[in-house]
PAGU-792973 format. One record per residue (C-alpha): residue number from 0; y, x, z. Coordinates in steps of 0.5 Angstrom, whole numbers. Each point is the difference from the previous one (the first is absolute). Layout:
N
{NUM,{Y,X,Z}}
...
***
This chain:
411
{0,{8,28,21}}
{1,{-3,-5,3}}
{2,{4,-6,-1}}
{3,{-1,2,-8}}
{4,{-8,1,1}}
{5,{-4,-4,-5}}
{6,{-1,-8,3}}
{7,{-7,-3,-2}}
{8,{-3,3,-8}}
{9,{-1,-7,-4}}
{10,{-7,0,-2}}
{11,{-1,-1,-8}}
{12,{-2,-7,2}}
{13,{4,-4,5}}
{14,{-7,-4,2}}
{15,{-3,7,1}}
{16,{-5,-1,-4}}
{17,{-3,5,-5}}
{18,{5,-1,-7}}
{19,{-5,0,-6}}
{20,{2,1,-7}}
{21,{-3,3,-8}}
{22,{3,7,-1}}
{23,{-1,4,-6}}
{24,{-4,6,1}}
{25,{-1,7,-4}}
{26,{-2,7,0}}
{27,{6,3,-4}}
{28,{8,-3,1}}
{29,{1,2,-7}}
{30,{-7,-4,-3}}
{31,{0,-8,-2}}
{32,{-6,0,2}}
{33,{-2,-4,7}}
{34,{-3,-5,4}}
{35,{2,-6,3}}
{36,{-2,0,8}}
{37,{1,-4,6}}
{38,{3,4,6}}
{39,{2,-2,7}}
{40,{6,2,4}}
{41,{-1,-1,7}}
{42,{5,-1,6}}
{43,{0,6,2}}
{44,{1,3,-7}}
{45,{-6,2,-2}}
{46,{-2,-1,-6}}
{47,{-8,-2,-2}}
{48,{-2,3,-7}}
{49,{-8,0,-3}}
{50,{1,6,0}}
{51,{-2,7,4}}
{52,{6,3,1}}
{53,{-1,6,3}}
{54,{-4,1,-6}}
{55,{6,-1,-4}}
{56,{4,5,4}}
{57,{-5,5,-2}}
{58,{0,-1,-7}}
{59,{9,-1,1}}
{60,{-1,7,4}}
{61,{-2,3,-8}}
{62,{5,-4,-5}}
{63,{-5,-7,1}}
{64,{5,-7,0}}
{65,{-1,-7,3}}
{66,{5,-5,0}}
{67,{-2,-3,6}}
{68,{1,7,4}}
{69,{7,0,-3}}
{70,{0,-7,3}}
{71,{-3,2,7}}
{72,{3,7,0}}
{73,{7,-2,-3}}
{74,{1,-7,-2}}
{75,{-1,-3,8}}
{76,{5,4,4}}
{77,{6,-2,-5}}
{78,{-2,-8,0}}
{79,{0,2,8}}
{80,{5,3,1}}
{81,{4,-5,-6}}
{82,{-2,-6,4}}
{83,{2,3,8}}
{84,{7,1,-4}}
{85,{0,-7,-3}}
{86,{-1,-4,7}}
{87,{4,5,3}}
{88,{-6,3,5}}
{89,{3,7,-2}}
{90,{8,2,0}}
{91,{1,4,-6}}
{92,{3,7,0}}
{93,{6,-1,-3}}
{94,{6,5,1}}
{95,{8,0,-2}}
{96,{1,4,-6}}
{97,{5,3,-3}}
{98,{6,-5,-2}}
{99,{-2,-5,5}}
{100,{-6,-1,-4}}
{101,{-8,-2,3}}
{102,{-6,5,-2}}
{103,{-7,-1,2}}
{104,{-1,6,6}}
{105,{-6,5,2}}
{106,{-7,-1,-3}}
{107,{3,-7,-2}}
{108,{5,4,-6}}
{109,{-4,0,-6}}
{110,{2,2,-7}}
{111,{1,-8,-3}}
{112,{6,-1,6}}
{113,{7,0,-1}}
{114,{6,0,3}}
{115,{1,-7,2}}
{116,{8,-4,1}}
{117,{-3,-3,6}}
{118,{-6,0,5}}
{119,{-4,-6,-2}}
{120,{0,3,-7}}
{121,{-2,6,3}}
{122,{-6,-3,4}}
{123,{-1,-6,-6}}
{124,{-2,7,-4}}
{125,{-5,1,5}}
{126,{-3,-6,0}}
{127,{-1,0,-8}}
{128,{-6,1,-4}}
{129,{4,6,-3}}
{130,{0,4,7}}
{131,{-7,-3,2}}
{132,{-4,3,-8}}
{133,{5,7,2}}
{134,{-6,1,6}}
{135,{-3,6,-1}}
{136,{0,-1,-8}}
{137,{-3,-8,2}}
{138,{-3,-3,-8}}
{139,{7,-5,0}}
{140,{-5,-5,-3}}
{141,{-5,0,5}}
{142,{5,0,6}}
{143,{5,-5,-3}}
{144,{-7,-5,-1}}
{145,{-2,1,7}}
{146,{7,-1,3}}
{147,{1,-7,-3}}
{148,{-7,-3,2}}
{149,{3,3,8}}
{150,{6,-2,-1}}
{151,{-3,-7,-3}}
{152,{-6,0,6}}
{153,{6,0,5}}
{154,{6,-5,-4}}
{155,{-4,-6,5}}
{156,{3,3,6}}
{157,{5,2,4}}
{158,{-1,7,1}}
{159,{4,2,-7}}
{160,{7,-4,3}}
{161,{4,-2,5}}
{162,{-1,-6,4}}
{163,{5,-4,3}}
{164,{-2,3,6}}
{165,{1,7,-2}}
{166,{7,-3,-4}}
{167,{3,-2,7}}
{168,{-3,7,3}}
{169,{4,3,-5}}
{170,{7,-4,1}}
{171,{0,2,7}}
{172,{-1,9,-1}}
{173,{4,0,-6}}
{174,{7,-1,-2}}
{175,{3,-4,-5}}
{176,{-3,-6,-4}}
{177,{-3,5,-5}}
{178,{-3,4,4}}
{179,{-6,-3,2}}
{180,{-3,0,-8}}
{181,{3,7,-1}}
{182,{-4,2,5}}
{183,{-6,-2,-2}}
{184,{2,2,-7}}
{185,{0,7,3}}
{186,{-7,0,2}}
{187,{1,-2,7}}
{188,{-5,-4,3}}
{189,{4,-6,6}}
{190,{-4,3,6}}
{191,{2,7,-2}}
{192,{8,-3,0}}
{193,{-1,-3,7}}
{194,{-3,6,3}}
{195,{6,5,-3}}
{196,{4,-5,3}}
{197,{-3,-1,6}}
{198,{0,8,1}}
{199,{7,1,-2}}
{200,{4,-5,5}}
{201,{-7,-5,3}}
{202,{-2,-7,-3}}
{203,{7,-3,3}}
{204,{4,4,-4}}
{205,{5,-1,-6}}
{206,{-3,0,-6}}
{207,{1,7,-4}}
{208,{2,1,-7}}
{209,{-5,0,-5}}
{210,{3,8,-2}}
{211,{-2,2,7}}
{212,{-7,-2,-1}}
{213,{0,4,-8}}
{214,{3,6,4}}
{215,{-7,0,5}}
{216,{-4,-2,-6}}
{217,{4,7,-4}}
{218,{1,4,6}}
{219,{-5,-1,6}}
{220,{4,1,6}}
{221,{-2,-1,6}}
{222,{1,-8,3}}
{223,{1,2,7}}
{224,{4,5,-2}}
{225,{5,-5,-3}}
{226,{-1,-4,6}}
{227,{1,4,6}}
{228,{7,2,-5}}
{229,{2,-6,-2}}
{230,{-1,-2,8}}
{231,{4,7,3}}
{232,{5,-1,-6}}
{233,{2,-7,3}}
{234,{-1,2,9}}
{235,{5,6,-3}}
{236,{5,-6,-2}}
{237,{-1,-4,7}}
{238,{-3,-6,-1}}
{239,{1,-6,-2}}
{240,{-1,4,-6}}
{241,{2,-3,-8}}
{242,{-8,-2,-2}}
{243,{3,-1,-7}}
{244,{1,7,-1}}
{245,{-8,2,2}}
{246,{-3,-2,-6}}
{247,{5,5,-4}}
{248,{-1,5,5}}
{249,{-7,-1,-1}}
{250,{0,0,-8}}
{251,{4,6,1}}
{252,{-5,4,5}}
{253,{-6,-2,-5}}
{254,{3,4,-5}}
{255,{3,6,3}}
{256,{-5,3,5}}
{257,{0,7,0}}
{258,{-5,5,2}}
{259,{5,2,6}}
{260,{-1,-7,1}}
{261,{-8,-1,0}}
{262,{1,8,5}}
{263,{5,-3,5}}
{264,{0,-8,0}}
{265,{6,0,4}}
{266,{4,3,-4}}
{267,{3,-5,-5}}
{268,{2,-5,6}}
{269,{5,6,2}}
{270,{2,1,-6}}
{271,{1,-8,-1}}
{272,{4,0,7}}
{273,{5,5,-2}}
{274,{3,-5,-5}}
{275,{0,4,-5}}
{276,{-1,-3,-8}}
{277,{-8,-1,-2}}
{278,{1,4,-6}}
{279,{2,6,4}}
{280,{-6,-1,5}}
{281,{-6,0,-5}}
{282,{3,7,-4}}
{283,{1,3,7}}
{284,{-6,-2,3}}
{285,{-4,3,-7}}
{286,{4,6,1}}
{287,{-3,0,8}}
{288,{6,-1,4}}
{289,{-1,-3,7}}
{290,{6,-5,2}}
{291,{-1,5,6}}
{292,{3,6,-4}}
{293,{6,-4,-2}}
{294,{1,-1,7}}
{295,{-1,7,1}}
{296,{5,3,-4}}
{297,{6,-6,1}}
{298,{-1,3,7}}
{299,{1,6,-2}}
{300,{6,-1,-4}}
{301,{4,-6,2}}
{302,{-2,-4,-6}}
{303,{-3,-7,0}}
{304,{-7,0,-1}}
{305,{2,-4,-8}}
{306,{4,5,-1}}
{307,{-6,5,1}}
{308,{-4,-4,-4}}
{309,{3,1,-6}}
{310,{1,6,1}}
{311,{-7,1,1}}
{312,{0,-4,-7}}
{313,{4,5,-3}}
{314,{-5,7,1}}
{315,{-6,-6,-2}}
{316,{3,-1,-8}}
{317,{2,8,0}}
{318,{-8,1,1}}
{319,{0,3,8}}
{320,{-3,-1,6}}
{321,{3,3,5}}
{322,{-3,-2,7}}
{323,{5,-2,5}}
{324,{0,7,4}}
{325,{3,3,-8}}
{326,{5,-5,0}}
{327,{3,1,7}}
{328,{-1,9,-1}}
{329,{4,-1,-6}}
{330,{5,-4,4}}
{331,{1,5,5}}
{332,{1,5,-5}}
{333,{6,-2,-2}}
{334,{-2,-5,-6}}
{335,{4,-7,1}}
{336,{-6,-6,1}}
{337,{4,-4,-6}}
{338,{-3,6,-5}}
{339,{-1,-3,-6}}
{340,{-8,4,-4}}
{341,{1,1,-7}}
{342,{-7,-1,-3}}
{343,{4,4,-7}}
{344,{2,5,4}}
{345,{-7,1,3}}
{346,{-3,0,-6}}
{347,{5,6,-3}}
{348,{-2,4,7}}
{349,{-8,-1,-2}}
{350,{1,2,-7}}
{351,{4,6,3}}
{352,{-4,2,4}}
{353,{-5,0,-5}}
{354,{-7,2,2}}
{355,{2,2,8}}
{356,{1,-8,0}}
{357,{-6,-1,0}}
{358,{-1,3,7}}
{359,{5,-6,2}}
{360,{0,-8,1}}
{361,{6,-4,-4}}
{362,{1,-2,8}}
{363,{1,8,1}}
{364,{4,2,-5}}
{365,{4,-7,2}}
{366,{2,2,7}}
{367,{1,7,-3}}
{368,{5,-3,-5}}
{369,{3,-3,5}}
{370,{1,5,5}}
{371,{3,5,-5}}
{372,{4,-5,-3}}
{373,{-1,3,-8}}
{374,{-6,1,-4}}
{375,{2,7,-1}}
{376,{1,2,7}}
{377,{-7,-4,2}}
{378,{-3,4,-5}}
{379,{2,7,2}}
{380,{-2,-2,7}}
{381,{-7,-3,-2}}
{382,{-1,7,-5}}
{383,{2,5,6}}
{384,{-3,-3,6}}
{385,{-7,0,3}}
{386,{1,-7,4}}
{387,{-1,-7,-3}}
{388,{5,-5,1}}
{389,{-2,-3,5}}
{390,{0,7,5}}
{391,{7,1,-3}}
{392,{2,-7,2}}
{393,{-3,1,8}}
{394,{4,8,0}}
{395,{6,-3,-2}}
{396,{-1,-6,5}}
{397,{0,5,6}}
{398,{4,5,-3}}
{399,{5,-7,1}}
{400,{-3,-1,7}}
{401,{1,7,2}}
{402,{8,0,-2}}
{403,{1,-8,4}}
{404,{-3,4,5}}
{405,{5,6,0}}
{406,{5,-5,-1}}
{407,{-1,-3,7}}
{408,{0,6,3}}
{409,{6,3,-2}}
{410,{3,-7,2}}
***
């Protein structure tokens, strides 16, 4: 996402000189053998050596060892990365864990983490020598040295803190007097903060919660996504619209985007403007329900469309799917739309079915239970007829429109 690329990489130094300093050097990581040599770490993150590496890697190519080609090969990129962390060049990849707890994510996530109580313990762990010597087996000796003469280079300068600047950009993103700090405890850099938040409700906007921004670090939603909801949630209410609710909407947004969502971008402002709880919304857009399929049905059977809704949520915590048209073929077999699916009695079904189950959808052999009532009579239906639920359920619709049709002519 581009408002979470990376910002400028620091250089080893911040004048951009070359930093230059003694290593210990070996050929054998176990001998205590060595000589004492300068090298030069260069602003680009090269590393100047007396030696000829290409001719080391060969000899390392047949078990030979050299400490400054750990160094180069290894050493450096763990500082690197460690120092983009520290000056928030980088946004850590962190995620929500179990129990409201923070892990390290993806490529970031090495044996040394753990869970964490908060997000800038989480990211703290990744700005540490622990994390950074955890690099591809990184001499933690070597590593945690060249961090502190880095980290010692920059203390001068402004790049590892936040100015006052910075500090005031950040009161205006973010909610709350401790929000500012948490946040950059977090990992995250001010510019990122402002860009975040200009995405989500423009510069002018209110400040959001420090949860909203954790949820886009965590999650990685679309911005304009949460943009065009929030202002589509609000058009929906008519204006003037509450501004004090848009930064919750937002967080709540930040958290929950679904696949339905990223698919069809409209979906959730529908959901919204149906005024059904928020709770409700987030496990019927996962399951892939469209607003457009509650209305459907409420249509159909004179319910309103909150009513549908938790009906739908009904099928959802039983473990089916069935579309809109299943629903509503069901119905017009005489099955009453306040119907209430059992998972226990699905599951029942399935085991006594046994092998022939496997033939069928837990959704099938829900609308299946539904339509004969009993799992024995869904059983005995499934067990002697060729069709699938889904065929059933169509011939028994035009069977019940073929007999109100009869009906009418006979009146």
């Amino acid at each position: 996402m581009s408002t979470l690329a990376r910002l400028a990489p620091l250089p080893p130094c911040p004048t951009g000189e070359p930093l230059v300093f003694s290593l210990r050097c070996s050929t054998s990581p176990d001998t205590g053998t060595w000589t004492r040599h300068d090298v030069e770490l260069r602003a680009d993150w090269t590393l100047s050596t007396p030696h000829d590496l290409p001719a080391e890697r060969v000899a390392a190519a047949f078990g030979g060892y050299l400490t400054c080609l750990h160094v180069v090969d290894v050493v450096v990129p763990a500082v690197r990365t460690a120092l983009q962390l520290h000056g928030r060049r980088v946004v850590p990849r962190l995620r929500r864990a179990a129990r409201g707890t923070w892990k390290a994510d993806g490529k970031a996530a090495r044996r040394c983490c753990s869970p964490a109580a908060t997000a800038q313990e989480a990211a703290a762990h990744l700005r540490s020598v622990e994390h950074a010597a955890s690099h591809d087996g990184a001499d933690r000796w070597l590593t945690e040295a060249l961090l502190a003469r880095v980290l010692a280079a920059h203390a001068g300068s402004t790049a590892l803190t936040m100015d006052e600047q910075q500090h005031a950009c950040m009161t205006r993103c973010v909610h709350g007097e401790q929000g500012p700090r948490a946040l950059w405890d977090a990992g995250l850099h001010p510019e990122i903060v402002s860009t975040v938040h200009a995405e989500v409700v423009g510069a002018d906007g209110p400040a959001l919660p420090e949860a909203l921004y954790l949820g886009v670090v965590s999650r990685r939603p679309n911005l304009a996504w949460i943009a065009d909801t929030v202002a589509a949630a609000r058009a929906a209410v008519g204006e003037p619209a509450d501004r004090d609710d848009t930064p919750w909407l937002a967080e709540w947004l930040a958290w929950t985007q679904t696949p339905l969502d990223r698919k069809e971008r409209h979906v959730r402002a529908g959901w919204v403007a149906a005024g059904i709880p928020r709770s409700w919304i987030e496990e019927l857009s996962r399951a892939g329900y469209r607003p457009d399929d509650a209305v459907a049905i409420a249509r159909e059977t004179g319910r309103s469309v909150s009513g549908v809704a938790d009906m739908l949520l009904l099928w959802v915590r039983a473990g089916c799917r069935p579309t809109a048209d299943d629903l509503l073929d069901l119905f017009a077999s005489g099955v009453p739309p306040w119907y209430e699916p059992s998972r226990g009695a699905i599951t029942r079904l399935r085991t006594n079915l046994g092998d022939v189950a496997e033939r069928y959808t837990t959704t099938e052999l829900g609308l299946m239970l539904a339509l004969e009532g009993t799992a024995p009579a869904a059983e005995h239906v499934i067990r002697n007829q060729a069709a699938p639920p889904r065929t059933l359920l169509g011939r028994h619709r035009a069977a019940m429109v073929a007999h109100e049709a009869a009906r009418e002519e006979c009146a």
